[in-house]
C-alpha positions in Angstrom: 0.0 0.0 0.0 1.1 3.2 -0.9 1.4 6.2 1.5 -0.2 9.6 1.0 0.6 13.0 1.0 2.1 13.7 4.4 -0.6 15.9 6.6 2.1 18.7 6.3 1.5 18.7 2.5 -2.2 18.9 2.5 -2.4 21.4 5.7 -1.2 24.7 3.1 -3.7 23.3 0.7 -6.6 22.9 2.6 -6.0 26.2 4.7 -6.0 28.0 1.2 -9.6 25.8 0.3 -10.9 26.9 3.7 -9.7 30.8 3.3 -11.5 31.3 -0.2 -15.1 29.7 1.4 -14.3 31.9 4.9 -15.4 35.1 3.3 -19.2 36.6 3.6 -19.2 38.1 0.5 -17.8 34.4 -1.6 -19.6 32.5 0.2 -22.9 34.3 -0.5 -21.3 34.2 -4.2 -21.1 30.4 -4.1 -24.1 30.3 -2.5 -25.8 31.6 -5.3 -24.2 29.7 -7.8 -25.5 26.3 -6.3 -28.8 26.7 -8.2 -27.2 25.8 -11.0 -27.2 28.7 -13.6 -24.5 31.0 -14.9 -24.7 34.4 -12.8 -23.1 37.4 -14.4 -20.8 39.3 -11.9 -23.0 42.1 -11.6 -26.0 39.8 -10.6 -23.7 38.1 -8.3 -22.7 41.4 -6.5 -26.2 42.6 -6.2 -27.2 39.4 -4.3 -24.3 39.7 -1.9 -25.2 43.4 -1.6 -21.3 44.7 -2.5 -20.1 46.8 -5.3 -19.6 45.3 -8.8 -15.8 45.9 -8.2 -15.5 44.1 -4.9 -17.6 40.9 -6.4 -15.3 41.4 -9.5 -12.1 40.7 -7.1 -13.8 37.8 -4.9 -14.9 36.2 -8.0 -11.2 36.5 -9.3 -10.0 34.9 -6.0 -12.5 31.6 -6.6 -11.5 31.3 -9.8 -7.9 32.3 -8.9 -8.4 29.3 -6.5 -9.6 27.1 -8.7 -13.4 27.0 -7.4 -15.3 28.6 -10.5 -14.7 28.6 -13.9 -15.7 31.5 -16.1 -16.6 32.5 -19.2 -16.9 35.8 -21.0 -19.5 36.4 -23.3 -19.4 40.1 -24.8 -18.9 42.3 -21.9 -20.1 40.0 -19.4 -18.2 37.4 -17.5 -20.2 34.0 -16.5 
């Protein structure tokens, strides 16, 4: 049987995980996003009730993160 990753290799990793789900304004974000559809970032940052610039940065840290994918579509980002 093979061993896995020590607990000191998977402690940065899952500390990082943890960080991007510990803030209000993500978590409302991914909240949100669990019904399924594709939320532009402006709809995203009206339901978290922040600026379209501050849910333009937290979405960049999930998908930074590896959490959300996104795709642009004229001038709006999904």
């Amino acid at each position: 049987m093979r061993p896995g990753p020590s607990k000191n290799a998977v402690a940065p990793a899952l500390a990082s995980l943890a960080a991007l789900f510990a803030d209000e304004t993500r978590a409302a974000c991914l909240l949100a996003l669990l019904d399924g559809r594709a939320w532009t970032a402006g709809e995203l940052a009206r339901h978290a009730g922040v600026a379209p610039s501050t849910a333009s940065e937290h979405l960049g840290r999930l998908v930074g993160g590896g959490l959300l994918a996104e795709e642009r579509q004229g001038r709006h980002r999904y």
